[in-house]
N, C-alpha and C positions, 0 to 999 in steps of 0.2 A: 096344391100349391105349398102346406105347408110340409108334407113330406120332403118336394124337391128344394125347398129352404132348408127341413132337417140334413139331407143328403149332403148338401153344398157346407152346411156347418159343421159337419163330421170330417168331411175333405180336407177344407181350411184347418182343421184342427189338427190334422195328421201332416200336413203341409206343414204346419208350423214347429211339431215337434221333430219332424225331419229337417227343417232351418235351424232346428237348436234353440227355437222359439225366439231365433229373430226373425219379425216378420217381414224387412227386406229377402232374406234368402228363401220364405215362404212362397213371398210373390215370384219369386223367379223360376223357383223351382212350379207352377203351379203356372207360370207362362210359355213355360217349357212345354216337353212329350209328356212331362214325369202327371203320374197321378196318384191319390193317395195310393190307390189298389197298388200300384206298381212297385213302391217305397215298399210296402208290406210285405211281398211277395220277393223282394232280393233277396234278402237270405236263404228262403230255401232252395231260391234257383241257382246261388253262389253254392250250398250244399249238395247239391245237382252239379255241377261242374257246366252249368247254363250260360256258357260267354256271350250269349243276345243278351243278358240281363245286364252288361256293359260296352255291347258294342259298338252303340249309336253313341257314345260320351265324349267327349274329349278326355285324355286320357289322366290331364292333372283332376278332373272333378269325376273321373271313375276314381281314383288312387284318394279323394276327398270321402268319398260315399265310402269306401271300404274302412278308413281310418276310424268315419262313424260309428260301424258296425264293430268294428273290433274294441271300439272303445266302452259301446254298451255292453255288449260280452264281459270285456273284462270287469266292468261296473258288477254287473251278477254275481257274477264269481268269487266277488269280496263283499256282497252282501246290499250292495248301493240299486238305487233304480236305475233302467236305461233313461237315456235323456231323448234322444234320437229313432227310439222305435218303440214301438207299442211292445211290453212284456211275450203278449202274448204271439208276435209275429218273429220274435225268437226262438231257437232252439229250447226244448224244453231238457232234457238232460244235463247235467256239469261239464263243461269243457274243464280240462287240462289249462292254467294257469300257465306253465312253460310254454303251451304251443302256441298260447294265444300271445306270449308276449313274445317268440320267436316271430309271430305273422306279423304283429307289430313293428322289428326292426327292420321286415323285409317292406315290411309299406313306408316306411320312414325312408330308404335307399332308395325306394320307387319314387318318393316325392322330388328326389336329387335328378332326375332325367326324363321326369314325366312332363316336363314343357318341350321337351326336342328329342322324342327319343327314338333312336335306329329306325325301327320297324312298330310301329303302333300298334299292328293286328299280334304280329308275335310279345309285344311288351301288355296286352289284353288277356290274351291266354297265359301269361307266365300269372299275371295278378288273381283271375280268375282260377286258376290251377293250384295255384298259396292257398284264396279261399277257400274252397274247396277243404285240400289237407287239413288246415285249423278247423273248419266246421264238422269234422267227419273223426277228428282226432279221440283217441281214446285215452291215451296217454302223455 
């Protein structure tokens, strides 16, 4: 029992620094499909070019999740902690500074159409396709 208490504590925990450690967006996320495992595990499936790891979303809280992810990134990269993912379920090499704040302005254009946008499935793979390029960037 106390293990499956430790389990459940570790979850909530990873739930909540994927909420930004507010624990309303814990609880949601955590009422959701999402699991910690699964928060963990986007990055390398965005460095994969893995569009399941956004397909079940709605598309404004895919274009949220990625904003997170680019934000810890960039946090790295100027020496700060991530807020949003564990160190270690990031990229462990230096990204490129430019390409992360290129994927930056291109998630920031996606937030401008991602409540009505054309074609969902094709506006999933353009996002997932961005990440993808920034995560795999060398220069």
């Amino acid at each position: 029992m106390a293990e499956r208490a430790g389990h459940r504590g570790r979850e909530g925990a990873a739930l909540l620094r994927a909420g930004g450690g507010r624990p309303a967006e814990a609880l949601a996320l955590a009422q959701g499909k999402d699991s910690a495992r699964r928060w963990a595990l986007l990055p390398r499936a965005l460095a994969q070019g893995e569009a399941s790891a956004l397909a079940d979303l709605p598309l404004p809280e895919a274009v949220a999740r990625l904003q997170k992810l680019c934000h810890d990134l960039l946090a790295l990269q100027v020496g700060a902690a991530p807020r949003f993912f564990d160190r270690a379920d990031l990229p462990e090499r230096p990204l490129p500074v430019g390409a992360l704040t290129k994927w930056w302005q291109q998630l920031a254009q996606s937030t401008r159409t991602a409540e009505h946008p054309l074609n969902p499935g094709l506006a999933t793979e353009f996002l997932v396709s961005s990440a993808r390029q920034a995560l795999n960037s060398r220069r």
